[in-house]
C-alpha positions, -999 to +999 in steps of 0.1 A: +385+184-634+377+171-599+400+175-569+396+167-535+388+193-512+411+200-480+397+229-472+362+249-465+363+258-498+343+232-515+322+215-482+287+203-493+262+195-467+244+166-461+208+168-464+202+142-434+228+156-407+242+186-420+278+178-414+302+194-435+316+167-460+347+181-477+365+150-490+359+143-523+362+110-543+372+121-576+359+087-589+321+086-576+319+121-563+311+104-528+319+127-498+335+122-463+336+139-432+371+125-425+397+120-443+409+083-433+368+072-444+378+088-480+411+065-480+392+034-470+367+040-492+389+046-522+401+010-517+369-002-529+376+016-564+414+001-565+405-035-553+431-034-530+421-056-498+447-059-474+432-079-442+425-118-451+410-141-429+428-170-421+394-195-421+382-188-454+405-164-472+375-135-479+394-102-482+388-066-466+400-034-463+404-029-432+412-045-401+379-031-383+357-052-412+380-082-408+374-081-368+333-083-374+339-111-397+362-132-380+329-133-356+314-155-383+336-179-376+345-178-343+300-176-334+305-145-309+272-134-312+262-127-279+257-092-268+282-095-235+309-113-264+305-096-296+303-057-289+340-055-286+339-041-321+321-013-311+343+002-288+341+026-267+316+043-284+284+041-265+259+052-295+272+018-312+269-001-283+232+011-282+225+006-318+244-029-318+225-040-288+191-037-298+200-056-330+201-088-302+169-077-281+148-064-311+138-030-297+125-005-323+117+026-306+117+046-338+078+049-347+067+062-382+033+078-371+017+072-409+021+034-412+035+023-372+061+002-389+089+004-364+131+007-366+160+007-345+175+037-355+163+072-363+180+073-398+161+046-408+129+059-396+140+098-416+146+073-445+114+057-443+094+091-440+103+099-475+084+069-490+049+089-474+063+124-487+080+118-515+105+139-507+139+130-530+169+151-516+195+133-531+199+145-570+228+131-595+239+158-613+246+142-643+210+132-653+187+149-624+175+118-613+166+119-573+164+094-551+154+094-517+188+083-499+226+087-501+229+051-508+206+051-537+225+080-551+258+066-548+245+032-560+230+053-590+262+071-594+281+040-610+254+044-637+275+073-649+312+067-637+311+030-647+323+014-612+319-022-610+339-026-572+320-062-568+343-089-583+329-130-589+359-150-573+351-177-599+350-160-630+362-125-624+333-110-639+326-073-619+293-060-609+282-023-598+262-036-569+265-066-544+230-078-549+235-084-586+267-101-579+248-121-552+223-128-579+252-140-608+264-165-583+227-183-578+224-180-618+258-189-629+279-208-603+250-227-583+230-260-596+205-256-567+168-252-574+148-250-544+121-235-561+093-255-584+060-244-601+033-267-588+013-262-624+046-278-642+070-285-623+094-266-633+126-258-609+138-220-602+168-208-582+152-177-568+112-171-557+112-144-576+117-162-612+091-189-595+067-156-589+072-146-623+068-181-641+034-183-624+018-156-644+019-181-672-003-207-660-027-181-640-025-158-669-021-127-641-017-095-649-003-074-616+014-041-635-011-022-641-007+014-659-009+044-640-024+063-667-045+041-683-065+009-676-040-017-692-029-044-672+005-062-679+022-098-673+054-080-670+069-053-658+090-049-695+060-047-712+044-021-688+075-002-693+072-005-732+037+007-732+047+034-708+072+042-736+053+037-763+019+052-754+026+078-726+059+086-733+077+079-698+107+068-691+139+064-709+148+046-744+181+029-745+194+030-781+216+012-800+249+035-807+254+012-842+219+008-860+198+030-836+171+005-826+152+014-791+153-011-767+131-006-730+163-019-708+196-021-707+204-056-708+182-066-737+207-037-756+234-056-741+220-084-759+214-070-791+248-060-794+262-087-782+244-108-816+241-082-841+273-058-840+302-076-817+297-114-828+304-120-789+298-150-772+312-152-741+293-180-723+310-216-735+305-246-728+321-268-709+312-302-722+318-289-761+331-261-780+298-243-785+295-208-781+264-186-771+255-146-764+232-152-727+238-177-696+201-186-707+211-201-739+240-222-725+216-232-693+192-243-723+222-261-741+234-279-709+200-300-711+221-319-741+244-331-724+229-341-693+205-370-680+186-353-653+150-342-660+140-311-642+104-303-653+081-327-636+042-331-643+027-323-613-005-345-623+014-374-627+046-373-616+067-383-651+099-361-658+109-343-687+142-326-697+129-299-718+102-272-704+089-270-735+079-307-734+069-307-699+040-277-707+026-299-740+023-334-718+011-315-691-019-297-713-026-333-723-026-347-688-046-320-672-072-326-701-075-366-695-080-360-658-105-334-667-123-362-690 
């Protein structure tokens, strides 16, 4: 059983400052040098947000975060106009100033890439050591920062503290919730394959869409000389042939699966019968956001998957790739 720690009796030390960290969060075994940062931080566990802004009604938990972000708003961005939040503390002021001038004066001597503050230059280091202080002591996996660790941590403990305003779905990190709201709640597409048109939310999904046409293959095995389209099949044949990495197995029927969202998935069909994405224009049901995205193509008019030969649209990508085979052929005759 975990219990906070008042005392020098349980203190831990940090591995980048050594400070004495003797508040314990009993929910993600995150330590604190002060007791007040434990209470804040504990609100992120509770959802309790207590300051609101009165512009756009985004929540905080504490009046020093809602401060910063009222600066949003109100554009204090200058140096001379927006350091109030700093204080009187002088090593803010520094760090907060050069975030307007752009001085780096922290130098990695194996690479020269530059940062503002030593922490991030200590952090950096480990990339050319490989040094990995921070260890969960669940599974032994290192990592090599705090953030990483605690990140990690929710892994284990099952913290989802991100929350989608739209459909109240929770995420363990803010990136993937970022992510959910480009995939889910946005129609924007900025993104288009110039082999078939096709229209992506993020650059990444672009990136990876390419491979098709070029028929790259940038994962390449460490071990061996195999070369991959993607990075799920590189870890499959890391799995499969070399025997790294970590199989994530189906509690019900005990099938292997190389991550944890395709297990999601196979649950999801096989075992639970869930489908929680619906539509909204019929009463069909389905187990991904890929197959409703798919199924939305029904019911609308718009053709996203243009021919980049000719121009003509399609609604299907499936289509799109079969005209565009024949298209690149004629102009090849």
């Amino acid at each position: 059983m975990k219990t906070e720690a008042d005392s020098n009796d349980d203190v831990t030390e940090h591995p980048r400052d050594d400070k004495p960290r003797p508040y314990l969060c009993t929910v993600c075994d995150k330590r604190f040098t002060r007791k007040d940062h434990l209470n804040e931080h504990r609100k992120r566990h509770t959802g309790e947000n207590l300051y609101s802004c009165t512009q756009c009604n985004k929540h905080f938990s504490s009046q020093s975060h809602l401060y910063v972000h009222m600066n949003i708003h109100s554009g204090k961005y200058k140096y001379t106009e927006c350091c109030q939040c700093c204080g009187n503390r002088h090593d803010l002021a520094t760090r907060h100033r050069r975030s307007h001038s752009g001085e780096k004066p922290f130098e990695c001597t194996v690479c020269s890439k530059r940062f503002t503050q030593a922490g991030n230059l200590v952090a950096h280091s480990r990339i050319h050591s490989g040094n990995k202080p921070y260890e969960c002591h669940v599974c032994n996996k290192a990592f090599s920062e705090s953030g990483s660790l605690n990140t990690h941590m929710r892994v284990h403990t099952g913290d989802k503290p991100y929350k989608c305003l739209q459909c109240n779905k929770c995420f363990s990190r803010s990136d993937h919730l970022q992510r959910h709201k480009r995939h889910v709640h946005s129609n924007r597409r900025p993104y288009h394959c110039p082999y078939c048109g096709k229209l992506f939310k993020i650059n990444n999904q672009l990136k990876h869409h390419v491979h098709i046409h070029t028929d790259a293959k940038p994962y390449s095995c460490r071990h061996c000389l195999d070369c991959f389209r993607w990075l799920d099949q590189l870890k499959e044949h890391l799995l499969k042939s070399h025997n790294e990495g970590t199989w994530f197995t189906c509690d019900i029927c005990q099938k292997q699966f190389v991550t944890r969202e395709v297990l999601k998935k196979h649950s999801r069909r096989r075992h639970e019968g869930v489908k929680p994405y619906v539509c909204s224009e019929c009463t069909n049901r389905f187990c991904t956001s890929r197959e409703l995205r798919l199924h939305h193509l029904v019911h609308s008019d718009i053709k996203r998957f243009c021919c980049s030969l000719c121009d003509k649209s399609f609604k299907h990508p499936q289509t799109v790739i079969k005209h565009f085979q024949r298209c690149s052929n004629s102009v090849l005759q």
